[in-house]
N, C-alpha and C positions, 0 to 999 in steps of 0.2 A: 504494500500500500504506500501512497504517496503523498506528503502533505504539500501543500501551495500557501504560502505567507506570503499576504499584501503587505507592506511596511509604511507606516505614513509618519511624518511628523508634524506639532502643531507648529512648529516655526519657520518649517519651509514649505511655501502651499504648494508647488511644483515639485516637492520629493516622493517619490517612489519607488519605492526597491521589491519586486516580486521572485521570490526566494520558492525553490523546489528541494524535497528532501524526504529522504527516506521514513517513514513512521516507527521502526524501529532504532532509528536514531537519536541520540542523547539530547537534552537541552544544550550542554557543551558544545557539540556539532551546529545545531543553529546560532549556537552564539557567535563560535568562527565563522559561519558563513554571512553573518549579519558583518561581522568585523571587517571581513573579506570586500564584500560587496560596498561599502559606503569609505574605505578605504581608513578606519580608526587603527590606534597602534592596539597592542595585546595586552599592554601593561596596567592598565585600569578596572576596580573591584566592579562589576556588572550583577546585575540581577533582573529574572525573570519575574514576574508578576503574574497570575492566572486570575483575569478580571470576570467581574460582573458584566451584562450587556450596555449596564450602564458605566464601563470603565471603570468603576469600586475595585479596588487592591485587595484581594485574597491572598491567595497562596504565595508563597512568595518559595523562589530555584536559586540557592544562590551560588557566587563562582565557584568560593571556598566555606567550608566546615564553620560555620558561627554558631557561637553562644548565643538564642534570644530565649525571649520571656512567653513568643509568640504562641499563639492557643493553637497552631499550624506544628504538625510537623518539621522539621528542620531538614530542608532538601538540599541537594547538591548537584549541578548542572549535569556533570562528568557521570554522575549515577542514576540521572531520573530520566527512562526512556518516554518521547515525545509521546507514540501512541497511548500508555498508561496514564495519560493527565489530559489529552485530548483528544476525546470522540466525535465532536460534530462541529459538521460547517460551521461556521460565525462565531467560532467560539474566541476570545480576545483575550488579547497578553497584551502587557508594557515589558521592553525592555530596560532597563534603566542603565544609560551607557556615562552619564555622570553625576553619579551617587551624590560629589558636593552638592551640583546645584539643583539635585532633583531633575535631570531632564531626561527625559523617556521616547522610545518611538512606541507608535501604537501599531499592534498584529492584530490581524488576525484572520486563521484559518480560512481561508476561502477559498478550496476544497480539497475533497479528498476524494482521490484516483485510485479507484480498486485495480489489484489484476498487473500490478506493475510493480516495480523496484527501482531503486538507483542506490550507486557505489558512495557517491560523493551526494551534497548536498550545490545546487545550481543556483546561482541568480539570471533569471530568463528575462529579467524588466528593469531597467535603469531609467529613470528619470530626474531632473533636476539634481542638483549639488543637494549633499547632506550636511546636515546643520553642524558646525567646529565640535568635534570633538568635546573639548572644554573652555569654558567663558575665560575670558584673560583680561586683567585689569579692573576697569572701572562696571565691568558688564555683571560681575560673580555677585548674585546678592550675597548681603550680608546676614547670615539668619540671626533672629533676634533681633536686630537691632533696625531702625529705621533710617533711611536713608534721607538726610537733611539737606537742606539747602537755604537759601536766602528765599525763596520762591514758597517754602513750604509755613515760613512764620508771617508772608503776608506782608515783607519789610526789606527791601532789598539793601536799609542801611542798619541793619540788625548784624552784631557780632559776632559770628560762629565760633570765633577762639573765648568768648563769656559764659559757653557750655562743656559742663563735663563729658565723659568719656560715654554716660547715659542718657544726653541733652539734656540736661539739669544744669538751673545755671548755679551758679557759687554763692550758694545759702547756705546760712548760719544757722542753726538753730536758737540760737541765742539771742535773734533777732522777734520785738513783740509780737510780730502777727501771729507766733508759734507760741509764744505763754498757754497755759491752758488756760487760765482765765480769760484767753479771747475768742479761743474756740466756739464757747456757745452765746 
């Protein structure tokens, strides 16, 4: 049997990568051939996702052996064969090929060819440039934290160096608005 992955991303509207491969092949084999096909290096921690139709994150295939808390099983690409996790058309995955900044392509299944085999895993569909690898510079959110500007207090002659490390500016505590007798 054969499986068919459409591959799209939400950042490049012109990306598409349609990927063919064996059903008896590993998540690891689609991950190389994803790698292969959009041309990213091999060096980067990756994870599969087995979603809802409504893209909702379930299961989660990851590259290497991790300790989680997760109520899921704890998979491993290298050992989890594709047909054993997916039986039917339309069925959707995220990859997630940069864990920093959360960014994913969206799969999925769009068919399966009885009656056939293949050695290797194919990319038959190329279109569009795939989205950098990884964000560089000013592009990587920052998680946790908000990213400020002069534009975001409404004051473009307002001091950015007057805030702390958590935009807080340099308050005192010891100053009255903080007595408690002024609190209420």
């Amino acid at each position: 049997m054969v499986y068919k992955f459409t591959i799209l991303s939400d950042e490049v509207d012109d990306f598409v990568r349609v990927i063919t491969i064996d059903a008896e092949a590993t998540f690891f084999d689609l991950h190389e051939a994803i790698l292969d096909a959009v041309h990213y290096t091999k060096d980067q921690l990756t994870s599969f996702f087995l979603c809802s139709d409504d893209w909702e994150r379930e299961q989660e295939i990851t590259l290497v052996e991790m300790d989680t808390d997760s109520e899921y099983d704890n998979l491993v690409m290298e050992s989890t064969v594709l047909e054993d996790y997916l039986t039917d058309e339309k069925q959707k995955l995220q990859y997630v090929f940069d864990g920093i900044s959360d960014r994913a392509f969206f799969i999925e299944l769009s068919e399966i060819i009885t009656g056939k085999k293949l050695d290797k895993a194919v990319c038959i569909e190329k279109e569009g440039d795939a989205p950098s690898q990884m964000l560089a510079g000013d592009d990587v959110p920052v998680s946790g934290r908000t990213m400020l500007d002069e534009s975001f207090y409404g004051d473009e002659d307002y001091d950015m160096d007057e805030l702390d490390e958590e935009g807080f500016g340099d308050m005192s505590f010891d100053d009255a608005s903080f007595r408690d007798d002024n609190l209420y």
